[in-house]
PASEBA-1860 file (N, C-alpha, C; in nm, 3 decimals):
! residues 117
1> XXXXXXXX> -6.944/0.877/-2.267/-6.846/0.894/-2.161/-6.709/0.917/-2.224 ~ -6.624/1.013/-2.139/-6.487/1.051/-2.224/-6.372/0.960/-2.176 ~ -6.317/0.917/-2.198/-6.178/0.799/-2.115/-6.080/0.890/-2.147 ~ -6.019/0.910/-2.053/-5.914/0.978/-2.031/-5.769/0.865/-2.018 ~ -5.685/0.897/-2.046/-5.561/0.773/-2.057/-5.433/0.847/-1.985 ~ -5.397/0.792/-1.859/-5.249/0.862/-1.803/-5.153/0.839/-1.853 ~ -5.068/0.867/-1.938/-4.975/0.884/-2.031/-4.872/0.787/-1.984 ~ -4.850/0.841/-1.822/-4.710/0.788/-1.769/-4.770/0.604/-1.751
9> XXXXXXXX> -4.882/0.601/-1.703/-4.926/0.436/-1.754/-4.891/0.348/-1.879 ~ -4.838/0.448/-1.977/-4.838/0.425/-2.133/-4.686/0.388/-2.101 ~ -4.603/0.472/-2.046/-4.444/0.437/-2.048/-4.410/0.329/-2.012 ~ -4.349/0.260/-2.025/-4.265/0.109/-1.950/-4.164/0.202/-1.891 ~ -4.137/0.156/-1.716/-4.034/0.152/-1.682/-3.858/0.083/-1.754 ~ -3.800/0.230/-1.723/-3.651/0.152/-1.777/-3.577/0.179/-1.648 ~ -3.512/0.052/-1.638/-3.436/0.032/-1.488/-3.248/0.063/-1.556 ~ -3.161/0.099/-1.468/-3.039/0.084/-1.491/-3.015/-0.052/-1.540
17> XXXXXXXX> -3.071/-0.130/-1.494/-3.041/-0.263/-1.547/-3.015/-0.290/-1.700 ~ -3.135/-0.228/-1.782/-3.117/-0.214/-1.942/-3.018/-0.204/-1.985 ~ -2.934/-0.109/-1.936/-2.827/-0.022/-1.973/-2.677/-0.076/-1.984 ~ -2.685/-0.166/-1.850/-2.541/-0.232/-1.871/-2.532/-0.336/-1.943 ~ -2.587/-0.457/-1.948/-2.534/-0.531/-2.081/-2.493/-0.511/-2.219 ~ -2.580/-0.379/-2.316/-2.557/-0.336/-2.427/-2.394/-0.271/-2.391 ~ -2.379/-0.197/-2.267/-2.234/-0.100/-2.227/-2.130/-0.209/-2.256 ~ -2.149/-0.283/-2.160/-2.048/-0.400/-2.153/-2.006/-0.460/-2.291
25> XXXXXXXX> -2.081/-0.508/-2.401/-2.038/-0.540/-2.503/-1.954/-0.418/-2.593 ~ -2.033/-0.326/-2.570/-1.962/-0.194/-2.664/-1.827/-0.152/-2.636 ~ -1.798/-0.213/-2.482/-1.660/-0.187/-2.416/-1.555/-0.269/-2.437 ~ -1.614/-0.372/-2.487/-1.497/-0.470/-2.542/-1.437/-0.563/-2.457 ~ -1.487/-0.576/-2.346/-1.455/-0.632/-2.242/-1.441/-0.805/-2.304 ~ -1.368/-0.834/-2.188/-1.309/-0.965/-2.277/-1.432/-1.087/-2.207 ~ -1.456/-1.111/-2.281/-1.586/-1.218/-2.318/-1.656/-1.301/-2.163 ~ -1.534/-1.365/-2.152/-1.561/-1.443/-2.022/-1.572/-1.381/-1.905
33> XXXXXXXX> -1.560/-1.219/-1.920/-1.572/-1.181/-1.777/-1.710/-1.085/-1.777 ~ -1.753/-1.127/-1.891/-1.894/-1.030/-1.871/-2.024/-1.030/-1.764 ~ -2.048/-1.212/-1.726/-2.073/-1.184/-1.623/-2.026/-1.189/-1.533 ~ -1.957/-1.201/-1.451/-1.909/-1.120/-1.378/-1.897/-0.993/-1.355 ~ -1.882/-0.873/-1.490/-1.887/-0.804/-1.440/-2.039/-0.703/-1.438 ~ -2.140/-0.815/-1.528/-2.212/-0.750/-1.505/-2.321/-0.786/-1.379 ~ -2.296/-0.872/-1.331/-2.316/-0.885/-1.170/-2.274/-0.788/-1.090 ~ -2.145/-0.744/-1.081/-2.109/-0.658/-1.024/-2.160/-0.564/-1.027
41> XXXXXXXX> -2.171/-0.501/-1.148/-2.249/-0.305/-1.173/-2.370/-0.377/-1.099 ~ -2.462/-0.449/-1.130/-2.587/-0.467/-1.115/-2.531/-0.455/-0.953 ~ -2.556/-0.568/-0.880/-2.514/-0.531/-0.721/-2.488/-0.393/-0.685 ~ -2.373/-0.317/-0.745/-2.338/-0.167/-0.734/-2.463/-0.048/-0.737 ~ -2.516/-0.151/-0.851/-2.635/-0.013/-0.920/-2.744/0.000/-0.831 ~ -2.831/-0.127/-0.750/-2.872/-0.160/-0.685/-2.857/-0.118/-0.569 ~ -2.763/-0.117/-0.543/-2.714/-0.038/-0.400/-2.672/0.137/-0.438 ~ -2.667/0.190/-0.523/-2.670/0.318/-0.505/-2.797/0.357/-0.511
49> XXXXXXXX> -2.890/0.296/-0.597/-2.999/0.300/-0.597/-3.069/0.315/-0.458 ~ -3.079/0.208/-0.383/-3.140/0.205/-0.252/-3.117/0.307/-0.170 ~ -3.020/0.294/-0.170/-2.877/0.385/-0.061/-2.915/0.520/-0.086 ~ -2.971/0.580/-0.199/-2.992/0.691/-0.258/-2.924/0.825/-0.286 ~ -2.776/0.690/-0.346/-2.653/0.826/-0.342/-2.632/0.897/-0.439 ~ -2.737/0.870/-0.511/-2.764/0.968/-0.686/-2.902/0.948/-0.679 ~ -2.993/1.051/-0.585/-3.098/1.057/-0.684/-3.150/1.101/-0.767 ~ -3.077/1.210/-0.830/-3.075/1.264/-0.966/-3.040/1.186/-1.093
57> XXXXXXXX> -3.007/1.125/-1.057/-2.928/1.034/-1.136/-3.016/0.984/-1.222 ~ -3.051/0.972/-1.347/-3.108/0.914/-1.489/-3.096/0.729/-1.510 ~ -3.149/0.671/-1.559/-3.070/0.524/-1.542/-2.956/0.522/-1.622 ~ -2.944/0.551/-1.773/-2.831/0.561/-1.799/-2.721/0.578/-1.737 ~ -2.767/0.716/-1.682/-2.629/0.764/-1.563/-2.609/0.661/-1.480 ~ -2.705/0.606/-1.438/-2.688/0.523/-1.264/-2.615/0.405/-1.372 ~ -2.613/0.324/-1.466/-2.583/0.194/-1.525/-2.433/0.277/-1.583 ~ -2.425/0.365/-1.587/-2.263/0.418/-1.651/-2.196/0.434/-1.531
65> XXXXXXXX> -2.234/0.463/-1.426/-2.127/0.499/-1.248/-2.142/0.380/-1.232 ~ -2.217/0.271/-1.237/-2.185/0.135/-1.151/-2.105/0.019/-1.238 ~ -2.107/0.103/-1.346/-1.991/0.018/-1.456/-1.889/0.075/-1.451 ~ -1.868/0.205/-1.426/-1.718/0.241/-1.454/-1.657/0.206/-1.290 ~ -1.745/0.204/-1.144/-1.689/0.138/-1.009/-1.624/-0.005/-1.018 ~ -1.696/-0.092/-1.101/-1.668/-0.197/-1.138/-1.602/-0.253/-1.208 ~ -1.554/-0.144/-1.341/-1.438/-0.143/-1.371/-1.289/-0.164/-1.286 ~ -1.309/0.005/-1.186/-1.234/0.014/-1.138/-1.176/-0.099/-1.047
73> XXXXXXXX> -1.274/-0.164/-0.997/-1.262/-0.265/-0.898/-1.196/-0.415/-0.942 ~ -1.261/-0.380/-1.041/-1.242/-0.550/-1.130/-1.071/-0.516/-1.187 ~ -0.997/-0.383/-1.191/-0.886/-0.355/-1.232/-0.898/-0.387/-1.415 ~ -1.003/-0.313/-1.462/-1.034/-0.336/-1.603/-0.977/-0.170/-1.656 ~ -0.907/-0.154/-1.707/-0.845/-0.019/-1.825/-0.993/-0.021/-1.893 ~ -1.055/0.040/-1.845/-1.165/0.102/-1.910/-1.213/0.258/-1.840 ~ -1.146/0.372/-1.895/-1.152/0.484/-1.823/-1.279/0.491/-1.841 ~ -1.312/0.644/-1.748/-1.460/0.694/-1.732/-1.510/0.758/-1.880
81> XXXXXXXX> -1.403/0.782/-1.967/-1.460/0.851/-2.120/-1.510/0.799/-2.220 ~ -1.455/0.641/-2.191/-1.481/0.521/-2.247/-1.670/0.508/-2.252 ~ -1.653/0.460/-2.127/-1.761/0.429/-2.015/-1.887/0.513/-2.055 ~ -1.811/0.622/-2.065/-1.953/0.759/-2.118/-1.970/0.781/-2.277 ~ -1.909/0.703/-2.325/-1.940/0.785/-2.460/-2.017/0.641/-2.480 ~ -1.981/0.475/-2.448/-2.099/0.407/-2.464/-2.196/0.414/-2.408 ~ -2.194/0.446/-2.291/-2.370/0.495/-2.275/-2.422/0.652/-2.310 ~ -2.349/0.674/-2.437/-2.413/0.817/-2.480/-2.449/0.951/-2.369
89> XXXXXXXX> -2.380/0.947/-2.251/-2.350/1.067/-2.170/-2.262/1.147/-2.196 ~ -2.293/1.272/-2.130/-2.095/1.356/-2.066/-2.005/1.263/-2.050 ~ -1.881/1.323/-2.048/-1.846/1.285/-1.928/-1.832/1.321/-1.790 ~ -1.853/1.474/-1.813/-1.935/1.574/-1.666/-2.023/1.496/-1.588 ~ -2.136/1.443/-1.687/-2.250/1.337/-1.666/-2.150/1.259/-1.504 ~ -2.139/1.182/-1.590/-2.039/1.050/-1.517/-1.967/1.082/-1.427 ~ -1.890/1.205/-1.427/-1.808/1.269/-1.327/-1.908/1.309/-1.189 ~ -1.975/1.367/-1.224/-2.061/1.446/-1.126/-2.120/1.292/-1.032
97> XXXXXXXX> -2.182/1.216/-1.112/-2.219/1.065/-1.030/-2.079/1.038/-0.992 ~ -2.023/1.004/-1.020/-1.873/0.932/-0.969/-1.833/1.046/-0.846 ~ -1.884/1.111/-0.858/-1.812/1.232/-0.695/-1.895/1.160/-0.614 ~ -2.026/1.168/-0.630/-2.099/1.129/-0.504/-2.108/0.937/-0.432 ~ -2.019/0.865/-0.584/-2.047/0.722/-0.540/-1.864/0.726/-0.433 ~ -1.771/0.779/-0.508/-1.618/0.766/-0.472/-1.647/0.710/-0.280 ~ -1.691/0.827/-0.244/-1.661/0.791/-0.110/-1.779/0.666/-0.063 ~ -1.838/0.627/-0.150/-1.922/0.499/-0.068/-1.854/0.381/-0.134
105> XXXXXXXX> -1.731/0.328/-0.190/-1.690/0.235/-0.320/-1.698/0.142/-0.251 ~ -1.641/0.174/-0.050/-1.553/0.016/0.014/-1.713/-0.026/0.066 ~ -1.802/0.009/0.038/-1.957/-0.043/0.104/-2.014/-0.063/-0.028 ~ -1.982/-0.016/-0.141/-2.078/-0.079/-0.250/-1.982/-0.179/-0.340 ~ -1.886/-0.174/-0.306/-1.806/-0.359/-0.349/-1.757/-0.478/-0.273 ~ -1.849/-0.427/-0.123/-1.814/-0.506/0.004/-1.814/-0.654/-0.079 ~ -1.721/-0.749/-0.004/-1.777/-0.872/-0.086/-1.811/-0.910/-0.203 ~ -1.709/-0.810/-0.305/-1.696/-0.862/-0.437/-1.577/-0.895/-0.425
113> XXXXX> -1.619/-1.030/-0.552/-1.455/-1.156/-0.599/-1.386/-1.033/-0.708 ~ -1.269/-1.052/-0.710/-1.161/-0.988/-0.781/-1.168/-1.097/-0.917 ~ -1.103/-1.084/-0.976/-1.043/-1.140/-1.060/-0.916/-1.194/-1.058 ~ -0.940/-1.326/-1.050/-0.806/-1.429/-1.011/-0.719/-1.386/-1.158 ~ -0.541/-1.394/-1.181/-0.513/-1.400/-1.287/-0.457/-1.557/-1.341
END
């Protein structure tokens, strides 16, 4: 008998999730706010995900737009070029996702904490 093997069975899923903790350290982000902010992308990523406002979107890509929203949100100086060159994208990449998340930001950071100073 011949066994045949489905390849894509062979792959492990990689979720956006992978993606942002390694980002976050490479960004330099200051220590104590990592989780936090990586709660945040995650929540973000999660919800663009569902929401299905990138479904083109790669995980890399999807874990680089819900970090650089979260940036923005969290009021972290971490531009989008930053953002893309640690997760090894464009920044076209990142741009092109960031057009389609911009207008959903006040529904995908509903009910996120700021950062007290």
């Amino acid at each position: 008998a011949t066994v045949f093997l489905d390849k894509k069975a062979d792959i492990a899923t990689t979720s956006f999730r992978h993606y942002l903790e390694p980002a976050i350290l490479r960004l330099e982000t200051p220590r104590a706010l990592h989780g936090h902010i990586l709660d945040l992308a995650t929540r973000i990523g999660t919800a663009i995900d569902e929401l299905g406002i990138c479904p083109e979107t790669t995980p890399s890509s999807l874990a680089a737009g819900s970090l650089t929203l979260a940036c923005m949100y969290l009021e972290l100086d971490k531009p989008p070029a930053a953002i893309a060159k640690v997760r090894a994208i464009s920044l076209a990449t990142l741009q092109k996702c960031m057009k389609r998340v911009m207008p959903w930001k006040d529904v995908l950071c509903k009910g996120a904490v700021k950062i007290l100073d």
